[in-house]
C-alpha positions in Angstrom: 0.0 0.0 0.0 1.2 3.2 -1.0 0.4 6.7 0.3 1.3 9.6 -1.6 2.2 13.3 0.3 -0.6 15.5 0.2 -0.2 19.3 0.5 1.1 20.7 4.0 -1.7 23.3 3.7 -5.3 22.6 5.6 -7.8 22.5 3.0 -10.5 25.8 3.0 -8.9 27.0 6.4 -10.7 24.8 8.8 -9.0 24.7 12.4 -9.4 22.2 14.8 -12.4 21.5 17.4 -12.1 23.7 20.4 -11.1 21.4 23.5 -13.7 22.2 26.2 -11.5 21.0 28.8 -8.3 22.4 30.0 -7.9 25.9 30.8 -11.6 26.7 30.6 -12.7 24.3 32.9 -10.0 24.8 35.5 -11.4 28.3 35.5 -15.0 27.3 35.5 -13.5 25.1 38.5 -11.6 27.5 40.4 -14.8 29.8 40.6 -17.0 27.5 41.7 -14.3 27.4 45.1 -15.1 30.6 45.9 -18.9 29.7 46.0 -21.6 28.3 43.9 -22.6 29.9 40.6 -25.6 29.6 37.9 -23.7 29.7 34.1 -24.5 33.1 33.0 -22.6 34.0 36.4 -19.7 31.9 35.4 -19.8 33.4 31.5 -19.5 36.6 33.5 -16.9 36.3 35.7 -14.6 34.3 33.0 -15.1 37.8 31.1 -14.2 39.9 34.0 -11.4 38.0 35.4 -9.5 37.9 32.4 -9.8 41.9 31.9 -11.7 41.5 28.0 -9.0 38.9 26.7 -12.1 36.2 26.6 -15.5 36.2 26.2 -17.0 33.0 26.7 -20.3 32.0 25.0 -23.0 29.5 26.2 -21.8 27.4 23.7 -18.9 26.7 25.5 -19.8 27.3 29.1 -22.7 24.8 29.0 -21.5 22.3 27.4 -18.0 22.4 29.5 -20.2 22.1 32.8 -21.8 19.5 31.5 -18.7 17.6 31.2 -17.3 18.6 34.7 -20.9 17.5 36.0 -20.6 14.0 34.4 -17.1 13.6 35.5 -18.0 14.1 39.0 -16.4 17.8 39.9 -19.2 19.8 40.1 -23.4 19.0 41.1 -26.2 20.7 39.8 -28.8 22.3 42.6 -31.8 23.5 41.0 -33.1 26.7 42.2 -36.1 28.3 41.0 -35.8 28.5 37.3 -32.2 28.6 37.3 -29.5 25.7 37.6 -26.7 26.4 39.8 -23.2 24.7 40.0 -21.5 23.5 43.0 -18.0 22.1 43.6 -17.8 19.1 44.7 -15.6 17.0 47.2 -13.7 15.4 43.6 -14.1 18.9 42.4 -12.0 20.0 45.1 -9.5 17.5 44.8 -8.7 17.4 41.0 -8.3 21.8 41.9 -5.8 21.2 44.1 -4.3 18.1 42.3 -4.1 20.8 39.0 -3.6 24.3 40.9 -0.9 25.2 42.8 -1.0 29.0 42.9 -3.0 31.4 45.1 -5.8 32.6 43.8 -4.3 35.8 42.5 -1.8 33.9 40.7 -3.7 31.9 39.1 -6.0 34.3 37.4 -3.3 36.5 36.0 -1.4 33.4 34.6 -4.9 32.2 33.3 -4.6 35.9 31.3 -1.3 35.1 30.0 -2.4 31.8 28.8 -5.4 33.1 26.9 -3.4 36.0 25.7 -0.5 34.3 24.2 -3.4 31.6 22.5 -4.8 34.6 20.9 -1.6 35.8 19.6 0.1 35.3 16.3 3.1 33.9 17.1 1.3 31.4 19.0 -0.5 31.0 15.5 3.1 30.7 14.1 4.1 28.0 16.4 1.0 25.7 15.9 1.2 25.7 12.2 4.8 25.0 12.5 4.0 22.0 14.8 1.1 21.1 12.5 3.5 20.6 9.3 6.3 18.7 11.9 3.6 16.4 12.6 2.6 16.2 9.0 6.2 15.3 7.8 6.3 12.9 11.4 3.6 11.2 9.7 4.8 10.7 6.3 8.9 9.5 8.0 7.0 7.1 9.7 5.3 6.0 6.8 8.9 5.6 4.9 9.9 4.0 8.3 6.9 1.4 7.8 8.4 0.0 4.9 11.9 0.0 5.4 12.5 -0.3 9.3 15.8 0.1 8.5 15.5 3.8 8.6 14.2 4.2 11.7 17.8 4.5 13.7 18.3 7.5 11.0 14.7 9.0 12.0 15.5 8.9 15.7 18.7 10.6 15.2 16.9 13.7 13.3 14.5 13.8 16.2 17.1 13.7 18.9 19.1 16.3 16.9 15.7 18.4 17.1 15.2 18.0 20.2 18.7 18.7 22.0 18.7 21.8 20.0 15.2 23.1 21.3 16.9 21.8 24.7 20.0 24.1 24.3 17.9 27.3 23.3 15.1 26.7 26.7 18.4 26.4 28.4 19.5 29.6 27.3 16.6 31.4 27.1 15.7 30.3 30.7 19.0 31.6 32.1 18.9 35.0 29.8 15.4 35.3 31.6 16.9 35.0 35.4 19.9 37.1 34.5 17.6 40.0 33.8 
């Protein structure tokens, strides 16, 4: 079987599926420890806290408490018309499992993290990775039928990496010398 290269460009521009977990639902998470909410609270807040960087929409608040509901994190009390989220005692837990920082902390590196998401060298550095993975995909291929190569693939990896290595090396110490 034979697969030829296709073209390193998405077709029509599509991106990928927003993930509902990870830095949303930590959020959603870590204000449900300070007390319990109802979602439009919780769209709110996410807008306030991160000073206009994000504005969350139902349709990804809803269906993100939905998921920490049926994981166990969070219960649903139903008051008057409106459904309001609680942390629960796993809720708690998987917080303090995945946040270390005070409070304070922890909302301004949120910021950060949907800042630099938003930006365009993050932009630069995702389609970069896309087309490394792309060409992973295809040396693996050429690896598939002649596993002979594979010593010569690792090598270019491990090349790659202990150069990326060196330069967060540097990088990091340029950062403390400052």
């Amino acid at each position: 079987m034979t697969f030829d290269k296709k073209p390193h460009h998405r077709k029509d521009g599509k991106k990928k599926p927003a993930k509902r977990r990870g830095l949303i639902q930590i959020a959603v998470i870590q204000l449900l420890k300070e007390e319990p909410r109802h979602g439009y609270e919780v769209m709110k807040l996410l807008e306030e806290r991160s000073e206009g960087v994000y504005s969350p929409s139902s349709g990804t608040i809803y269906p993100a408490l939905q998921d920490l509901l049926e994981r166990g994190l969070i219960s649903i009390d139903e008051q008057s018309d409106k459904k309001v989220y609680t942390l629960t005692p796993n809720g708690f837990a998987f917080l303090k499992e995945k946040v270390h920082d005070e409070d304070e902390v922890f909302w301004r590196e949120w910021r950060l993290h949907l800042t630099w998401k938003q930006s365009k060298e993050a932009l630069l550095l995702r389609e970069e990775m896309d087309q490394f993975q792309l060409e992973f995909q295809y040396a693996v291929n050429t690896v598939l039928h002649d596993p002979s190569l594979a010593l010569e693939l690792v090598e270019i990896i491990k090349s790659g990496r202990d150069q990326l290595v060196q330069w967060s090396n540097q990088k990091q110490q340029n950062l403390s010398n400052d």
